[in-house]
CHARMM internal coordinates of N, CA and C (Angstrom, degrees):
IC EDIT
DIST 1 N 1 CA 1.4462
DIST 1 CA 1 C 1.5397
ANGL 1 N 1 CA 1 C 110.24
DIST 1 C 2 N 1.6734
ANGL 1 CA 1 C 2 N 111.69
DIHE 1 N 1 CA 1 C 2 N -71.31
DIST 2 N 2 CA 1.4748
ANGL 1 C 2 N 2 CA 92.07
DIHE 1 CA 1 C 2 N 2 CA 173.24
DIST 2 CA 2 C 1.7244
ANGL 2 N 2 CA 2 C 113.79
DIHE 1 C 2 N 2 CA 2 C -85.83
DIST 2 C 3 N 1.1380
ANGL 2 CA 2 C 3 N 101.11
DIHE 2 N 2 CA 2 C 3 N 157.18
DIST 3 N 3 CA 1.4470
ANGL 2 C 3 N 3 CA 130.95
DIHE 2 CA 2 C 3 N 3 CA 173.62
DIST 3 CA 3 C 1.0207
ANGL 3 N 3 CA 3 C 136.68
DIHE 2 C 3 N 3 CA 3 C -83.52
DIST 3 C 4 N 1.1427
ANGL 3 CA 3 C 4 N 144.79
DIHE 3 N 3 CA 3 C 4 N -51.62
DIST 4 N 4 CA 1.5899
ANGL 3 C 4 N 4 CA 168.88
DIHE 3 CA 3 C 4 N 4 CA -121.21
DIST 4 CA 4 C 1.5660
ANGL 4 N 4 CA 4 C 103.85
DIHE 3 C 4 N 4 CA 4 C 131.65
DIST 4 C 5 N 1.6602
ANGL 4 CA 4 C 5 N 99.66
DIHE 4 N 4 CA 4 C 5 N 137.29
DIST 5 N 5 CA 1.3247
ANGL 4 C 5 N 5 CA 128.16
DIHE 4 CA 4 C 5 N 5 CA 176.64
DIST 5 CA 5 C 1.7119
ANGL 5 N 5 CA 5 C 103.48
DIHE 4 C 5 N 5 CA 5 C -130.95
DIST 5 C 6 N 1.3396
ANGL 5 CA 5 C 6 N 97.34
DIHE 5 N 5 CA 5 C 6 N 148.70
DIST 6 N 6 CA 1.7196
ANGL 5 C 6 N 6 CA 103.75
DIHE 5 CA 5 C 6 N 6 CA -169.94
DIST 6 CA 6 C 1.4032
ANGL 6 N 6 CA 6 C 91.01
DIHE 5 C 6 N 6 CA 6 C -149.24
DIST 6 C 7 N 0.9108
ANGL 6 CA 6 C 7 N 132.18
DIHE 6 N 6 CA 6 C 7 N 133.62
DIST 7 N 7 CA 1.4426
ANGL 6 C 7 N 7 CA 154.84
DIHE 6 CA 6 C 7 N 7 CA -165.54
DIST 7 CA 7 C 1.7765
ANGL 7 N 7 CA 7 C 106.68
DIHE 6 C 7 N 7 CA 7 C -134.87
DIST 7 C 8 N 1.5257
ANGL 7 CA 7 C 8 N 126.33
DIHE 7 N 7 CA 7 C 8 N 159.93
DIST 8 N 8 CA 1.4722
ANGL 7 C 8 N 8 CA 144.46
DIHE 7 CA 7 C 8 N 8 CA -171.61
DIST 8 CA 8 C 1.1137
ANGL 8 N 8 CA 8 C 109.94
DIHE 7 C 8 N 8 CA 8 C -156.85
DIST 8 C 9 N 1.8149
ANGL 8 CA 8 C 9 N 128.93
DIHE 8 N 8 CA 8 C 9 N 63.99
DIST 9 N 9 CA 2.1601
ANGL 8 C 9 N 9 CA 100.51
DIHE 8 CA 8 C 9 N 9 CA -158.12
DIST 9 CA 9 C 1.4657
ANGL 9 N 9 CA 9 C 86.10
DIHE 8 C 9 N 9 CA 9 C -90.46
DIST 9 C 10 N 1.6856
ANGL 9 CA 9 C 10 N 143.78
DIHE 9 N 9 CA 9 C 10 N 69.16
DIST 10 N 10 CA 1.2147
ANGL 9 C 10 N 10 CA 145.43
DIHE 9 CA 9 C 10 N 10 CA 131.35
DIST 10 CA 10 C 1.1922
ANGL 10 N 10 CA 10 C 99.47
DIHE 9 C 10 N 10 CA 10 C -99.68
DIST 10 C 11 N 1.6971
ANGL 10 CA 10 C 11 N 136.03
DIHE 10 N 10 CA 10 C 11 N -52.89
DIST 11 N 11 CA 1.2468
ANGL 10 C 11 N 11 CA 120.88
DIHE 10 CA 10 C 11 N 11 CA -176.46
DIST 11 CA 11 C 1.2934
ANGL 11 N 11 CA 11 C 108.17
DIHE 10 C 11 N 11 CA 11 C -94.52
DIST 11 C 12 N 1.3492
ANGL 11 CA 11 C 12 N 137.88
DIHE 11 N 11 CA 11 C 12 N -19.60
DIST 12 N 12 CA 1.6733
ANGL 11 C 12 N 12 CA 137.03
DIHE 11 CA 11 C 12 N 12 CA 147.97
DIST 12 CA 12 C 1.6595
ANGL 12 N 12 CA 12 C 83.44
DIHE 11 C 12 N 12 CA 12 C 94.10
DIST 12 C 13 N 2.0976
ANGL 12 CA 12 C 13 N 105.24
DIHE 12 N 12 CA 12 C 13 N 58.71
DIST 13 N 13 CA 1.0639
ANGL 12 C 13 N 13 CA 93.94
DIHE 12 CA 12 C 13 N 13 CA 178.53
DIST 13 CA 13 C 1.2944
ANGL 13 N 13 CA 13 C 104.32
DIHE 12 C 13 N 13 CA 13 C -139.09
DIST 13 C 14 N 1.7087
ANGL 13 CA 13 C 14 N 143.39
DIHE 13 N 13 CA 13 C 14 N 114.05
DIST 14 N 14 CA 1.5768
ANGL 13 C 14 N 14 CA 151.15
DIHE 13 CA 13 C 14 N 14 CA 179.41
DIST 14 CA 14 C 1.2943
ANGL 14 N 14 CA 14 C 116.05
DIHE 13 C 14 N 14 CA 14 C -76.45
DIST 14 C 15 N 1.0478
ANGL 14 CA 14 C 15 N 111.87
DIHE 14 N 14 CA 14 C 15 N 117.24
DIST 15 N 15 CA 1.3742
ANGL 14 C 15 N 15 CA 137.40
DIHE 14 CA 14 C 15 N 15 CA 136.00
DIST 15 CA 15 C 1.4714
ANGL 15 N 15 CA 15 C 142.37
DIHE 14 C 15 N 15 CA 15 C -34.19
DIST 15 C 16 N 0.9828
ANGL 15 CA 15 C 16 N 147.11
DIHE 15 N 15 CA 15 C 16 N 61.66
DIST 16 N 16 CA 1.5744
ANGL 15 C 16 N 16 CA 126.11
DIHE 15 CA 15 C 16 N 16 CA -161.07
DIST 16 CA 16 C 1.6722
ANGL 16 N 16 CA 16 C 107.80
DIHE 15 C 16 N 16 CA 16 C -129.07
DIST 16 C 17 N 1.4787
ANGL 16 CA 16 C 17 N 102.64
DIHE 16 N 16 CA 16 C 17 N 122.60
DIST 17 N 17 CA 1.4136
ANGL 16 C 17 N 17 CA 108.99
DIHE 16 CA 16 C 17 N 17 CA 169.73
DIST 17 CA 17 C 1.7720
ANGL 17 N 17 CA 17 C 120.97
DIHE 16 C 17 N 17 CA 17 C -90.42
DIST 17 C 18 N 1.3726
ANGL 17 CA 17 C 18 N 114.65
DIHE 17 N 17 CA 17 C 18 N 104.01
DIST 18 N 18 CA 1.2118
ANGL 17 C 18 N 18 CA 93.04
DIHE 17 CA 17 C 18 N 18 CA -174.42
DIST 18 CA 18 C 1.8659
ANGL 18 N 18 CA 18 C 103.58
DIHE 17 C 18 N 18 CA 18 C -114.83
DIST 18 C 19 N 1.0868
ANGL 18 CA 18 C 19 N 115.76
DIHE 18 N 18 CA 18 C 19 N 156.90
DIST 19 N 19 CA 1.6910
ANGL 18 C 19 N 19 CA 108.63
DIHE 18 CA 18 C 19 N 19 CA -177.21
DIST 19 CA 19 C 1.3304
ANGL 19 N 19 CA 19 C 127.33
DIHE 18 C 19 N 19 CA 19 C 36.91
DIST 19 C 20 N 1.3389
ANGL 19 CA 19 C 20 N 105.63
DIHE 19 N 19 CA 19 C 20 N 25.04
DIST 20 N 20 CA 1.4061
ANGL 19 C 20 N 20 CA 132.77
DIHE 19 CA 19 C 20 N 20 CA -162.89
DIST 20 CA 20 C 1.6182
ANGL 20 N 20 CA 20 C 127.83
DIHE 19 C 20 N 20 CA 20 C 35.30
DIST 20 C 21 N 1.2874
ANGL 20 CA 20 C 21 N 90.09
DIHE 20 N 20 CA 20 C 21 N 58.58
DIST 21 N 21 CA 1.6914
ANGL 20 C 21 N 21 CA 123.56
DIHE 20 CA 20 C 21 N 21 CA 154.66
DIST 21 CA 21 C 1.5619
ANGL 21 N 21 CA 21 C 121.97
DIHE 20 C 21 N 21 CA 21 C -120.74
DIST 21 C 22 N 1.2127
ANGL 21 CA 21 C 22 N 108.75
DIHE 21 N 21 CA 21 C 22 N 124.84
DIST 22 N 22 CA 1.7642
ANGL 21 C 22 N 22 CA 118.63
DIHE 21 CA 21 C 22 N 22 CA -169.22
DIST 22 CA 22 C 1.6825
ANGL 22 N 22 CA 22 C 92.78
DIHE 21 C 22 N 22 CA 22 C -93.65
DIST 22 C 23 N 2.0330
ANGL 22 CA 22 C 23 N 89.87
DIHE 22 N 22 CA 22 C 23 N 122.16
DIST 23 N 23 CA 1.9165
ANGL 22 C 23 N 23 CA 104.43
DIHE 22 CA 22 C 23 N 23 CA -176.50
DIST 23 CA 23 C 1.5382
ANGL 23 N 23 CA 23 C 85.62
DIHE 22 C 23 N 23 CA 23 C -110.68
DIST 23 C 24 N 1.5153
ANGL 23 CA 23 C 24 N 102.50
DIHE 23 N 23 CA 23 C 24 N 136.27
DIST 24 N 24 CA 1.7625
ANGL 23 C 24 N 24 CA 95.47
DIHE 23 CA 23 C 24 N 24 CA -175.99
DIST 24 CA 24 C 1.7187
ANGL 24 N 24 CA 24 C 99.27
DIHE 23 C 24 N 24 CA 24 C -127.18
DIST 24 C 25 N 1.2956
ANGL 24 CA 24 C 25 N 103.74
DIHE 24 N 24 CA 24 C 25 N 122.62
DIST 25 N 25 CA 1.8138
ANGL 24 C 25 N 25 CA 119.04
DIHE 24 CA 24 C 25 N 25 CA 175.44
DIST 25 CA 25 C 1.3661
ANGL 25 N 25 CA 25 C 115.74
DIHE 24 C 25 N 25 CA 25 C -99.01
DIST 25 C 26 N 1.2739
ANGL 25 CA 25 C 26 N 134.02
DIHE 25 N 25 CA 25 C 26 N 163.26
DIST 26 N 26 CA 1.4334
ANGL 25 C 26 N 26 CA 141.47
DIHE 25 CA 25 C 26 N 26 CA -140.05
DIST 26 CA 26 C 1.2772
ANGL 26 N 26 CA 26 C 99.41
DIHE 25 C 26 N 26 CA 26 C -170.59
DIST 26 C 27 N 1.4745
ANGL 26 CA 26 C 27 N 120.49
DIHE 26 N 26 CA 26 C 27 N 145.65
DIST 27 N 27 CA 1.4311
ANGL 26 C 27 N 27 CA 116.84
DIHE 26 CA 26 C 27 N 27 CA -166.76
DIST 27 CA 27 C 1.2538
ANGL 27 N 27 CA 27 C 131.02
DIHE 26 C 27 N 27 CA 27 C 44.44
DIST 27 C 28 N 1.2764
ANGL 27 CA 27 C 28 N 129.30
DIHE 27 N 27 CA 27 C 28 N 38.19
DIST 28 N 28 CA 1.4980
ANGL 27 C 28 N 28 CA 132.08
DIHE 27 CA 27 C 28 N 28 CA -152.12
DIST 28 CA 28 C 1.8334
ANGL 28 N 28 CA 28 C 93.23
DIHE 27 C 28 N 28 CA 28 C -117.05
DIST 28 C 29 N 1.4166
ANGL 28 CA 28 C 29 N 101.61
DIHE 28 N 28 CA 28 C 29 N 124.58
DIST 29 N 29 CA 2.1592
ANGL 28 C 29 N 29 CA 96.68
DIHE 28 CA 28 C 29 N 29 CA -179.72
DIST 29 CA 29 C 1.2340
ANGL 29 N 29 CA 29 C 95.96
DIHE 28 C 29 N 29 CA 29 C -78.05
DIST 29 C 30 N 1.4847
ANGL 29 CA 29 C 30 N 97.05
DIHE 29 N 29 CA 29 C 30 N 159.31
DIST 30 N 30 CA 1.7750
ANGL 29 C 30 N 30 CA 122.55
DIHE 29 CA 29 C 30 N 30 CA 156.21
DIST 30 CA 30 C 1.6935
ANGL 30 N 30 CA 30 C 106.20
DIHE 29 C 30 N 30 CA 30 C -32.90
DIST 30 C 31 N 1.1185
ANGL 30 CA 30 C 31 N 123.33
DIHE 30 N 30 CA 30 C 31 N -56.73
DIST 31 N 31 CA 1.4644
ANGL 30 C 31 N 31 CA 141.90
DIHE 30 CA 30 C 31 N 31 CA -158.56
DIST 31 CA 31 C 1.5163
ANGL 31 N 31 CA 31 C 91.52
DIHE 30 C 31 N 31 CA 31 C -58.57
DIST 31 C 32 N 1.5233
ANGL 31 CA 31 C 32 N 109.50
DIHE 31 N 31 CA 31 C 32 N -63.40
DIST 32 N 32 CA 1.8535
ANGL 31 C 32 N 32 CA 101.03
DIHE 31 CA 31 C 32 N 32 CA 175.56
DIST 32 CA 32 C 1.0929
ANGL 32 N 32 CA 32 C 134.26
DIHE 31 C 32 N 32 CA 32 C -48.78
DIST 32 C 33 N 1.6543
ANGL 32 CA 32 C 33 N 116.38
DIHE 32 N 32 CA 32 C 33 N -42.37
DIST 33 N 33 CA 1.6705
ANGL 32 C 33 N 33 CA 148.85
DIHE 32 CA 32 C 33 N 33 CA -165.30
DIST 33 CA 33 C 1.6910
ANGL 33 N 33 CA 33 C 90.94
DIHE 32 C 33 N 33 CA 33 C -58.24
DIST 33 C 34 N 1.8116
ANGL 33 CA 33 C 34 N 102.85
DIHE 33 N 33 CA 33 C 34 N -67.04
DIST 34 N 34 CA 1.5150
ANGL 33 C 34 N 34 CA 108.97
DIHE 33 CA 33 C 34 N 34 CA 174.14
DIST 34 CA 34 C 1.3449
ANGL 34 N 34 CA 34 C 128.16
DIHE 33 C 34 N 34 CA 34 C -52.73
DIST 34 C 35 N 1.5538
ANGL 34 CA 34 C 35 N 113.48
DIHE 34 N 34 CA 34 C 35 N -45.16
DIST 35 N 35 CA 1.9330
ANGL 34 C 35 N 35 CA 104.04
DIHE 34 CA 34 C 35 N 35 CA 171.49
DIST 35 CA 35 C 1.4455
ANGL 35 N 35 CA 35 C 133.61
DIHE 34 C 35 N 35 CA 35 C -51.59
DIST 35 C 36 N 2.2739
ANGL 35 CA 35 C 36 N 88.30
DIHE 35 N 35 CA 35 C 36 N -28.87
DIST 36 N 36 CA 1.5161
ANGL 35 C 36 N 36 CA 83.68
DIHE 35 CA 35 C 36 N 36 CA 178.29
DIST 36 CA 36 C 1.7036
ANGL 36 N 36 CA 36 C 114.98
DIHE 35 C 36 N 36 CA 36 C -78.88
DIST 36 C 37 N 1.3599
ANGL 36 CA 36 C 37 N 98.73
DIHE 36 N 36 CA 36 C 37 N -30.12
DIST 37 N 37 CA 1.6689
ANGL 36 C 37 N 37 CA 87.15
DIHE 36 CA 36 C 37 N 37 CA -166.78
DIST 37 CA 37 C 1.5421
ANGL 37 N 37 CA 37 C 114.50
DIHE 36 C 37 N 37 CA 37 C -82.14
DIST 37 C 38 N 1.5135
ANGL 37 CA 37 C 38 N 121.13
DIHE 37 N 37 CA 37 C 38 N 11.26
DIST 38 N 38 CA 1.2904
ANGL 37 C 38 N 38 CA 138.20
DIHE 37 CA 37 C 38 N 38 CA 140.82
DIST 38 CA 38 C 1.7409
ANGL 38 N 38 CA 38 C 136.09
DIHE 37 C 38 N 38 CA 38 C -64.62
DIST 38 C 39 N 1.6465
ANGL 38 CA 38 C 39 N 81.25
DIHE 38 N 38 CA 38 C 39 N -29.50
DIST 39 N 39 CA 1.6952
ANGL 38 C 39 N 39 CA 86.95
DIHE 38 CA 38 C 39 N 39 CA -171.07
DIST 39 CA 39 C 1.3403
ANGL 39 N 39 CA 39 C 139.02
DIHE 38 C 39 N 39 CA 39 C -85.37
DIST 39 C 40 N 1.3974
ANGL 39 CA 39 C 40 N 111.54
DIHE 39 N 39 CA 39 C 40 N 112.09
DIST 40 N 40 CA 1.5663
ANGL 39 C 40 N 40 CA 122.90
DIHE 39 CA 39 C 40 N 40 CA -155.10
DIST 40 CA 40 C 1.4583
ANGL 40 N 40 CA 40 C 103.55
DIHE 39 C 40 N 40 CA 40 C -24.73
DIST 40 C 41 N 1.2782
ANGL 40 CA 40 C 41 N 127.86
DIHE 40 N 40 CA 40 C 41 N -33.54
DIST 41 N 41 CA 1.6282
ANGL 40 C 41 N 41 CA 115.22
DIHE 40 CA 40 C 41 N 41 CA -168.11
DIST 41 CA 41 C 1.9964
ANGL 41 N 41 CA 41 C 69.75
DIHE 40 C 41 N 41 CA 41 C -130.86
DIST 41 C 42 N 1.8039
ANGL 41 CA 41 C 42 N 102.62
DIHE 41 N 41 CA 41 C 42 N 144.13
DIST 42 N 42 CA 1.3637
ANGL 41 C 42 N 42 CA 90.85
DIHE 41 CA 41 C 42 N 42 CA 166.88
DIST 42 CA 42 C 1.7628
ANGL 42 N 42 CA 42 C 107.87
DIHE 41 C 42 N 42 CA 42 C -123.13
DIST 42 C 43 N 1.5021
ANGL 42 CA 42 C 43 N 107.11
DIHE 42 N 42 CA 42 C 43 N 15.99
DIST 43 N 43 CA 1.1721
ANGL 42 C 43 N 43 CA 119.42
DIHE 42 CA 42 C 43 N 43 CA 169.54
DIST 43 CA 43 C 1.4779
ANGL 43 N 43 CA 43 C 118.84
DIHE 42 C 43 N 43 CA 43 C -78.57
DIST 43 C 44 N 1.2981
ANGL 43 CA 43 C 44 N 117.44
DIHE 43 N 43 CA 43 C 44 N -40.26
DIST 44 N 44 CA 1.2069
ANGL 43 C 44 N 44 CA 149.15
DIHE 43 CA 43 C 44 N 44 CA -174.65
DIST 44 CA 44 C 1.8563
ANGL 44 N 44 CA 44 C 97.55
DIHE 43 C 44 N 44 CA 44 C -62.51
DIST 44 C 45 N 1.5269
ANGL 44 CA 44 C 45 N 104.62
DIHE 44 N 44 CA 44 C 45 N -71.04
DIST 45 N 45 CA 1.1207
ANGL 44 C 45 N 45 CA 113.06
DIHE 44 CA 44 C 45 N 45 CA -176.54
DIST 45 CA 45 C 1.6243
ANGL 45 N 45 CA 45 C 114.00
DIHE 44 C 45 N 45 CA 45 C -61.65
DIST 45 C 46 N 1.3732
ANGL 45 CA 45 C 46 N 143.84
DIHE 45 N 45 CA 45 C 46 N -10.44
DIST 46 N 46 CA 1.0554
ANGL 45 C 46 N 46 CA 165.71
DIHE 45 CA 45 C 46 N 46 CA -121.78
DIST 46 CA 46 C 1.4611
ANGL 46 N 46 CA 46 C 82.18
DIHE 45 C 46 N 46 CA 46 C -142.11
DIST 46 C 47 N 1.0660
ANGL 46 CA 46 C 47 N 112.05
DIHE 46 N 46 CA 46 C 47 N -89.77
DIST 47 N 47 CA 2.2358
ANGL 46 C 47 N 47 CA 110.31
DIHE 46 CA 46 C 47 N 47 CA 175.49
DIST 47 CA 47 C 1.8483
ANGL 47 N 47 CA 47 C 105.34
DIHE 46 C 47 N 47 CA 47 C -24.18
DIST 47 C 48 N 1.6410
ANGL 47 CA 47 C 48 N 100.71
DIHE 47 N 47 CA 47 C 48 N -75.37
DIST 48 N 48 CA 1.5448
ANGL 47 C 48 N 48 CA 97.17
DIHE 47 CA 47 C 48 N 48 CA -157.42
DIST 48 CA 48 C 1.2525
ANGL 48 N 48 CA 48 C 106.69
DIHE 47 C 48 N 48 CA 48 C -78.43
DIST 48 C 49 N 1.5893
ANGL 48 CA 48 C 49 N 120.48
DIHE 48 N 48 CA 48 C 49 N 4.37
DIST 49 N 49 CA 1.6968
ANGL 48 C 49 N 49 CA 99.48
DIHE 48 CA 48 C 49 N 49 CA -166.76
DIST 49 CA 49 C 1.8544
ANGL 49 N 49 CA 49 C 97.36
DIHE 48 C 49 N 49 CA 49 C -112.51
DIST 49 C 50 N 1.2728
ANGL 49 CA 49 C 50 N 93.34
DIHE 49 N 49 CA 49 C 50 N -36.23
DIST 50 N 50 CA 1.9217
ANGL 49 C 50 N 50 CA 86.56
DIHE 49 CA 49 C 50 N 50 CA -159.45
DIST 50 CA 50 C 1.4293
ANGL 50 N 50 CA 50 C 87.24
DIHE 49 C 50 N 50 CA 50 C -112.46
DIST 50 C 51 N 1.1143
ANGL 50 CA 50 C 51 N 149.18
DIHE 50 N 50 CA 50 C 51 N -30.23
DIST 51 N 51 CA 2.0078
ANGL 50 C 51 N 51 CA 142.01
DIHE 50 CA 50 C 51 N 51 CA 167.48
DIST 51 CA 51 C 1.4351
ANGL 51 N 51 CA 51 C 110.43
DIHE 50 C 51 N 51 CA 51 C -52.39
DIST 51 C 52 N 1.6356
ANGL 51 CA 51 C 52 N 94.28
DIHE 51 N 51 CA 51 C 52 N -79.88
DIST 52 N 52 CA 1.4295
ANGL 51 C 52 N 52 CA 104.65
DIHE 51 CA 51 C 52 N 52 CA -174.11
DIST 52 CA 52 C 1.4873
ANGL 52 N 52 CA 52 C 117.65
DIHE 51 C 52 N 52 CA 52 C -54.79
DIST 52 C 53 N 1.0770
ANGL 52 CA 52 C 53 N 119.94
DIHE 52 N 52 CA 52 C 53 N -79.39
DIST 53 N 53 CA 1.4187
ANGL 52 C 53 N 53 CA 142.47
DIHE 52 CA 52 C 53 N 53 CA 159.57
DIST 53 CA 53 C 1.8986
ANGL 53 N 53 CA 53 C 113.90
DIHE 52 C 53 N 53 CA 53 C -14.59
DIST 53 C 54 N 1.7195
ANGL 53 CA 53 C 54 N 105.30
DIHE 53 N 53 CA 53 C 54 N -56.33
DIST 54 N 54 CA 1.2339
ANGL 53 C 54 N 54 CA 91.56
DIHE 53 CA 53 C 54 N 54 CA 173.31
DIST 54 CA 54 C 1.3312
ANGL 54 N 54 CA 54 C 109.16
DIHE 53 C 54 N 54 CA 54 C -103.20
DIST 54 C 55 N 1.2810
ANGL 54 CA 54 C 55 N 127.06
DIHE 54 N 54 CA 54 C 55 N 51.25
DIST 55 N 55 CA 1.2424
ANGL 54 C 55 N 55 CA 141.56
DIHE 54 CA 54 C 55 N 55 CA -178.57
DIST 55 CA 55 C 1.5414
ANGL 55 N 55 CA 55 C 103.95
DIHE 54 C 55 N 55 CA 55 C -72.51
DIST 55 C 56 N 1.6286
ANGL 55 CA 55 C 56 N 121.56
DIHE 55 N 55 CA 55 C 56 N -24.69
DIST 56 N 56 CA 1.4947
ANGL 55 C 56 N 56 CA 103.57
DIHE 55 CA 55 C 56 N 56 CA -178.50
DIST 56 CA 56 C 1.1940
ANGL 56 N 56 CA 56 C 91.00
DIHE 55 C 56 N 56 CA 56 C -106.56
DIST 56 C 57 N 1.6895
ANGL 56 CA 56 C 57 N 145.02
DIHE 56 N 56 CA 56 C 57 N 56.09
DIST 57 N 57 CA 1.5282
ANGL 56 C 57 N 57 CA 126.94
DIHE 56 CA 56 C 57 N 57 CA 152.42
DIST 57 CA 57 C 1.2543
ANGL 57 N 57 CA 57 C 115.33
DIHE 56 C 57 N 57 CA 57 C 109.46
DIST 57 C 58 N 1.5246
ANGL 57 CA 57 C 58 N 110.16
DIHE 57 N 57 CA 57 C 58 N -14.06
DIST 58 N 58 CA 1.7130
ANGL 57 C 58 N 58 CA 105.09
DIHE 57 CA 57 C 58 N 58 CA -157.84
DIST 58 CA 58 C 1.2684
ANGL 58 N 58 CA 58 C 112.14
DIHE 57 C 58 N 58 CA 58 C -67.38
DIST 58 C 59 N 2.2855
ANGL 58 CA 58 C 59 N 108.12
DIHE 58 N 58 CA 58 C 59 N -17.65
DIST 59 N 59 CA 1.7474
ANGL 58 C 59 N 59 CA 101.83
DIHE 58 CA 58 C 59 N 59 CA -166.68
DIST 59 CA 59 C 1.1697
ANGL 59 N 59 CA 59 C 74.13
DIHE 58 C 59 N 59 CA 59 C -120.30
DIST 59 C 60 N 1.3328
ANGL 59 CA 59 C 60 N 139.18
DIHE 59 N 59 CA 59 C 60 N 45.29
DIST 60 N 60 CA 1.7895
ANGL 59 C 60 N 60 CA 128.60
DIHE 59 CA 59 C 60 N 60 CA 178.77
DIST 60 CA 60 C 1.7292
ANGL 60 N 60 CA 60 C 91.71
DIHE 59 C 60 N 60 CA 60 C -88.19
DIST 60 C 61 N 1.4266
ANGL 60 CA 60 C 61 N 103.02
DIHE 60 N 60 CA 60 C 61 N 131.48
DIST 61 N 61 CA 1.9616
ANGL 60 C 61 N 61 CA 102.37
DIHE 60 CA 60 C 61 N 61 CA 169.66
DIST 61 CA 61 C 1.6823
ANGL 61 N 61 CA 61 C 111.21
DIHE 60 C 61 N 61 CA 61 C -85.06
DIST 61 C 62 N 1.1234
ANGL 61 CA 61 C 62 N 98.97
DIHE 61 N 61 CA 61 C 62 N 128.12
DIST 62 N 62 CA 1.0773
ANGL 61 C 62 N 62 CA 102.84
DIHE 61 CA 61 C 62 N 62 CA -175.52
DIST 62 CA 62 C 1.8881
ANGL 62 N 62 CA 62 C 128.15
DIHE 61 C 62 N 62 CA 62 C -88.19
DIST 62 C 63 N 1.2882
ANGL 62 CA 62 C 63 N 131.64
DIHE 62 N 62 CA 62 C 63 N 123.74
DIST 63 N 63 CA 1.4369
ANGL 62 C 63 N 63 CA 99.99
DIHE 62 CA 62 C 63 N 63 CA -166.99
DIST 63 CA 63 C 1.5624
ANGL 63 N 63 CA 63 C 119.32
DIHE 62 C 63 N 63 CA 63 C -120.79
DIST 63 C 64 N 1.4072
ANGL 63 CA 63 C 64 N 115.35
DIHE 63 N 63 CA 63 C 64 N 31.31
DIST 64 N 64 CA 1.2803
ANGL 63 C 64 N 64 CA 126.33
DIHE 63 CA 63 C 64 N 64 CA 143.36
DIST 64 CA 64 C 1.2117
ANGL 64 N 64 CA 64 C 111.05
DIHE 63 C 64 N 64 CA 64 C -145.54
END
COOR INIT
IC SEED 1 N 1 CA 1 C
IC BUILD
């Protein structure tokens, strides 16, 4: 599922290629960046942590 992950923790900004579609997060900590690329499934963690979870905006990029 995922593909390539690209991470920025100066601009605290993710990358993720999954099925080869680029999902792009914003405001995202070191602390997250690291659980995912730890996490036994990182698709899984990718659903409940940065979809669901930032489902109200928190990793929405903002562009003004």
């Amino acid at each position: 599922m995922v593909q390539r992950v690209c991470y920025s923790a100066g601009e605290r900004r993710l990358l993720v290629a999954v099925r080869g579609s680029y999902q792009h997060y914003c405001g995202v900590p070191a602390e997250t960046f690291d659980a995912l690329m730890i996490a036994p499934s990182m698709g899984i963690y990718l659903n409940r942590v940065l979809r669901i979870a930032g489902a109200d905006g928190r990793y929405a990029c903002r562009t003004s």
